[in-house]
mmCIF file of the C-alpha atoms, coordinates in Angstrom:
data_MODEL
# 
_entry.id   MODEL 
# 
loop_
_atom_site.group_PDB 
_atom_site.id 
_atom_site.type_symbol 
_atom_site.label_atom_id 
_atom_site.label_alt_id 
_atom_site.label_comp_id 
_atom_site.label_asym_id 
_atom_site.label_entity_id 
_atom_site.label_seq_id 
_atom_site.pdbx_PDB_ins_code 
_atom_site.Cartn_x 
_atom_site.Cartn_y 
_atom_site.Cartn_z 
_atom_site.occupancy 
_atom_site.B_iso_or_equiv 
_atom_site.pdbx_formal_charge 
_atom_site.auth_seq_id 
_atom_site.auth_comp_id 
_atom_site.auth_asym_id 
_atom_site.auth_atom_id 
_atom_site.pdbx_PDB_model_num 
ATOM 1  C CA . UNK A 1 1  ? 92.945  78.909  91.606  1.00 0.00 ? 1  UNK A CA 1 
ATOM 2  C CA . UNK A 1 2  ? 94.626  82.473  91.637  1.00 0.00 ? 2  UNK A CA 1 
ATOM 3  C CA . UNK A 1 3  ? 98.134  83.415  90.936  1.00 0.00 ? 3  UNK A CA 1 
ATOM 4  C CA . UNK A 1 4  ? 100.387 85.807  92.803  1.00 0.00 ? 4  UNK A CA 1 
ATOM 5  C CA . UNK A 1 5  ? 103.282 86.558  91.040  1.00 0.00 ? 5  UNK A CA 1 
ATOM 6  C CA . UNK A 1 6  ? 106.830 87.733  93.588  1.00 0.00 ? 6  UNK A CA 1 
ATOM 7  C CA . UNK A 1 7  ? 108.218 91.050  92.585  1.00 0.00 ? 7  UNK A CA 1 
ATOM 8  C CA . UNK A 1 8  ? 110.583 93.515  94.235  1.00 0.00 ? 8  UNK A CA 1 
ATOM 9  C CA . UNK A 1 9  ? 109.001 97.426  95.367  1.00 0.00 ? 9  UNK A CA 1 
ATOM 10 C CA . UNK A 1 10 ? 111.492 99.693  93.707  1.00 0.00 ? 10 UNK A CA 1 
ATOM 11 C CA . UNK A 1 11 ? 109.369 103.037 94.590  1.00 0.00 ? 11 UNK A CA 1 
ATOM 12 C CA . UNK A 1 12 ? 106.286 103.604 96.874  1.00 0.00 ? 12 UNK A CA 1 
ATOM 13 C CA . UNK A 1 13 ? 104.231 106.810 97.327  1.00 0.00 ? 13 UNK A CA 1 
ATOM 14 C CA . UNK A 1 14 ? 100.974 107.423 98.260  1.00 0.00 ? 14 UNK A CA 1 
ATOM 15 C CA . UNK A 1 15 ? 98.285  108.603 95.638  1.00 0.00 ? 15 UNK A CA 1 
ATOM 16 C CA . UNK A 1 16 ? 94.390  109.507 96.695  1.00 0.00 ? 16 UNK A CA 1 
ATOM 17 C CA . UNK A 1 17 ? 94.351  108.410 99.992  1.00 0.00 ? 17 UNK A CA 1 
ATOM 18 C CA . UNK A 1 18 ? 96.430  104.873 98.726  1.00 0.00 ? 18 UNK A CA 1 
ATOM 19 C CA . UNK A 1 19 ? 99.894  103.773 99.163  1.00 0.00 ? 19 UNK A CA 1 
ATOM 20 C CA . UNK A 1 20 ? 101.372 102.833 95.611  1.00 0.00 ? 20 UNK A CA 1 
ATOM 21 C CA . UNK A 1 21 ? 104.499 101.449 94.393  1.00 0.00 ? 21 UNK A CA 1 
ATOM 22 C CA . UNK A 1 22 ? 106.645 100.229 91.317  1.00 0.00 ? 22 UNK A CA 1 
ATOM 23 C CA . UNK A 1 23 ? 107.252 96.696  91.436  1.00 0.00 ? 23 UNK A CA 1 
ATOM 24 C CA . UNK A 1 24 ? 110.017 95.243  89.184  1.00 0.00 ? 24 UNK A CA 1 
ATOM 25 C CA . UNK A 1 25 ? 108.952 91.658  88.189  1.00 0.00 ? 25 UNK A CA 1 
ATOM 26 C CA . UNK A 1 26 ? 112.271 90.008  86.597  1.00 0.00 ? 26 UNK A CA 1 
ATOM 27 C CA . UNK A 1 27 ? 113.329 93.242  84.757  1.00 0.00 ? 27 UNK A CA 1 
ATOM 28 C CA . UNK A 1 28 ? 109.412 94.213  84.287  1.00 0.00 ? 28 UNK A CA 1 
ATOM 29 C CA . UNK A 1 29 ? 107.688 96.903  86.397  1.00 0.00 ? 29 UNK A CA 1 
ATOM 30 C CA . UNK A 1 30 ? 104.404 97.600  86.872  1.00 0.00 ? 30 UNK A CA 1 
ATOM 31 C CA . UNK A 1 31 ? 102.530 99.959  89.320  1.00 0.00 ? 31 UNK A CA 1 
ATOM 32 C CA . UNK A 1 32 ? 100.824 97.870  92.292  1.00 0.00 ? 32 UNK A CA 1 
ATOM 33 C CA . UNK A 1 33 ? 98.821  99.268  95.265  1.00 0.00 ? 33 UNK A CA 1 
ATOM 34 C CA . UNK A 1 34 ? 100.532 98.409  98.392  1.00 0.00 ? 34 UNK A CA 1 
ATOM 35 C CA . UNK A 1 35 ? 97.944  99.423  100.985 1.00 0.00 ? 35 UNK A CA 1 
ATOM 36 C CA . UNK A 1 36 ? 97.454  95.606  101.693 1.00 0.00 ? 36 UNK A CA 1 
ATOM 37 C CA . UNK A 1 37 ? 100.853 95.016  102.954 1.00 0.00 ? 37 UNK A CA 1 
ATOM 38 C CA . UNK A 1 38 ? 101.635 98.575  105.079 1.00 0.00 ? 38 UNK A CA 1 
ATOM 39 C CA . UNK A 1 39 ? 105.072 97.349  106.506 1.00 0.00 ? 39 UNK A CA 1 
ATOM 40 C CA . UNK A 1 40 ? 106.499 96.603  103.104 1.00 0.00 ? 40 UNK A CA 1 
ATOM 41 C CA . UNK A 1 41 ? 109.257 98.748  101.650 1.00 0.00 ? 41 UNK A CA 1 
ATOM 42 C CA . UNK A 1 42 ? 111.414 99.503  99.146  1.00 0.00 ? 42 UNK A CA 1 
ATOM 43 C CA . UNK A 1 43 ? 113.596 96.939  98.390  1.00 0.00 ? 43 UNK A CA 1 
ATOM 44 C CA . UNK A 1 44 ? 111.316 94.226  99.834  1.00 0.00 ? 44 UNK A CA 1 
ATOM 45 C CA . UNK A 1 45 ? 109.399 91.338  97.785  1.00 0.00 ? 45 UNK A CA 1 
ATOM 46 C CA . UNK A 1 46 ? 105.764 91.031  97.910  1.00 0.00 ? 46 UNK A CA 1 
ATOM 47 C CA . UNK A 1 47 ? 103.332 88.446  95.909  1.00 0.00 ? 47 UNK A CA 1 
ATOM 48 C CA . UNK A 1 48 ? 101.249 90.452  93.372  1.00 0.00 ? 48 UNK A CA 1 
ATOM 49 C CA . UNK A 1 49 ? 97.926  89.529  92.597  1.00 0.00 ? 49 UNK A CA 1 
ATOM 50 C CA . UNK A 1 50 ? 95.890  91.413  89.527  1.00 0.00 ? 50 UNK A CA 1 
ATOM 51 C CA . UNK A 1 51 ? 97.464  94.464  90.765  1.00 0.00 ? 51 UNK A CA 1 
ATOM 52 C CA . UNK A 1 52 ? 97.301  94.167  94.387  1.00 0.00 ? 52 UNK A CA 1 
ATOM 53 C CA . UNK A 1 53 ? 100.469 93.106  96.449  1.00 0.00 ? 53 UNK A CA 1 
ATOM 54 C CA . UNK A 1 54 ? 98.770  90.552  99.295  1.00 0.00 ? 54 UNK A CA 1 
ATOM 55 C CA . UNK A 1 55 ? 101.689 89.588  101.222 1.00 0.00 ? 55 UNK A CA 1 
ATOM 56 C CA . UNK A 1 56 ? 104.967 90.313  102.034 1.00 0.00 ? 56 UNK A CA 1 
ATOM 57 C CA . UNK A 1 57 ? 108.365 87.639  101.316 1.00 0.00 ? 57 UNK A CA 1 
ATOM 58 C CA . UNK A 1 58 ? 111.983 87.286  101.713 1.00 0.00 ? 58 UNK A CA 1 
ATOM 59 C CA . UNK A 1 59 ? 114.453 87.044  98.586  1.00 0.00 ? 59 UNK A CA 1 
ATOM 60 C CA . UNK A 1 60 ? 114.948 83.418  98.477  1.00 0.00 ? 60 UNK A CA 1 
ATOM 61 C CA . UNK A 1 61 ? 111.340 82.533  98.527  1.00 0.00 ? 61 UNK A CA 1 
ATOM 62 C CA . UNK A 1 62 ? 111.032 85.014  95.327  1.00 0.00 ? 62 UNK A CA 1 
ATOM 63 C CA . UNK A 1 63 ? 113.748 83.488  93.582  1.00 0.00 ? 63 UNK A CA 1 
ATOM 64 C CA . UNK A 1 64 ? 111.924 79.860  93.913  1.00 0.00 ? 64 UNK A CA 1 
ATOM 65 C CA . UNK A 1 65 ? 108.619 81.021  92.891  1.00 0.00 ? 65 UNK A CA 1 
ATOM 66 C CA . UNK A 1 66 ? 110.353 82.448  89.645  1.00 0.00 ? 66 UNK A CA 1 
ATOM 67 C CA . UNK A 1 67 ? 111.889 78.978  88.920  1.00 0.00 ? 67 UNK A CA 1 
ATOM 68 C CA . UNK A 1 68 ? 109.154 77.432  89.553  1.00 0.00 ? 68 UNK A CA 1 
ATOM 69 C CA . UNK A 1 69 ? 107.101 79.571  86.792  1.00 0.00 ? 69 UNK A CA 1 
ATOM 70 C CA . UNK A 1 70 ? 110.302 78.919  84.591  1.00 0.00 ? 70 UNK A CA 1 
ATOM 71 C CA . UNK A 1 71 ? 109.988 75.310  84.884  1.00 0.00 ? 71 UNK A CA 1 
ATOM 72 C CA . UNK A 1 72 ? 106.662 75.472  84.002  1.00 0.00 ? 72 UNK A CA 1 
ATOM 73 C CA . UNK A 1 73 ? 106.669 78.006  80.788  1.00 0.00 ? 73 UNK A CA 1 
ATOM 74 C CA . UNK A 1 74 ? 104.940 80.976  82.791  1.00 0.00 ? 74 UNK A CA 1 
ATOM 75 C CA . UNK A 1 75 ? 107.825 83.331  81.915  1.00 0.00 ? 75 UNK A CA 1 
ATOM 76 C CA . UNK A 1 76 ? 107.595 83.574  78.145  1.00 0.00 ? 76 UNK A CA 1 
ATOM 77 C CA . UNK A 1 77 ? 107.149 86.864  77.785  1.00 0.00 ? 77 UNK A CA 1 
ATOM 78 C CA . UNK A 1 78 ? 110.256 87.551  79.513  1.00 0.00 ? 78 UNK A CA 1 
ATOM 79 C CA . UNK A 1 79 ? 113.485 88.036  77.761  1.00 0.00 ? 79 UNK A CA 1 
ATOM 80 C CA . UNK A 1 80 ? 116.573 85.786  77.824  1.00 0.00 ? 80 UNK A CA 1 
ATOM 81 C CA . UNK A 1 81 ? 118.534 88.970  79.598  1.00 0.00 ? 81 UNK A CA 1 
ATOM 82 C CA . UNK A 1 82 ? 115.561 89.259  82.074  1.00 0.00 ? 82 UNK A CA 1 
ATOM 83 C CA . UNK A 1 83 ? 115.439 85.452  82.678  1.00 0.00 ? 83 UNK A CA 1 
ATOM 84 C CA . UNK A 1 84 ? 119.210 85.779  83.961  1.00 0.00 ? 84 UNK A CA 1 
ATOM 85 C CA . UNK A 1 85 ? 118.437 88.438  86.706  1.00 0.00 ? 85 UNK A CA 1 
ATOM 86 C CA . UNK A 1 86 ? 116.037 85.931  88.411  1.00 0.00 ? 86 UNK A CA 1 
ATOM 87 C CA . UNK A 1 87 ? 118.610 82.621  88.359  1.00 0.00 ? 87 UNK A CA 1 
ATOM 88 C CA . UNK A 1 88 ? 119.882 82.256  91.972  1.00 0.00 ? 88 UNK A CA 1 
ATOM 89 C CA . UNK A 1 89 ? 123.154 82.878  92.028  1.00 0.00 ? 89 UNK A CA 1 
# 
């Protein structure tokens, strides 16, 4: 079983020939290549997987993927301050 983690595109460009972006996960950001999911944008969510993003999803399904990896102690790297951003409000 593989994990895809949600995470927002805050930036996108391409780079050689490959559309790039940064993708804040819960106050983290990492660079992801985006060529996977072409009509995804800044300001969207997509599910990450080992660098790749492989589909696009809305807000609310984001949010409930990040509780679910709270409830089950995926998100201990994360601090307390980033753990707040991702609580539905």
């Amino acid at each position: 079983m593989c994990l895809g983690i949600p995470g927002e595109i805050i930036a996108a460009r391409d780079e050689n020939g490959l559309r790039v972006g940064s993708v804040r996960f819960a106050g983290i950001t990492r660079q992801v290549c985006l060529q996977y999911v072409p009509e995804a944008a800044v300001g969207d969510f997509v599910v990450v997987h080992v660098g790749f993003a492989i589909s696009k999803i809305d807000r609310e399904e984001a949010e409930r993927s990040y509780r679910i990896l709270e409830d089950l102690g995926q998100t201990s790297e994360l601090t307390d301050d980033q753990r707040a951003r991702i609580k539905p409000s």
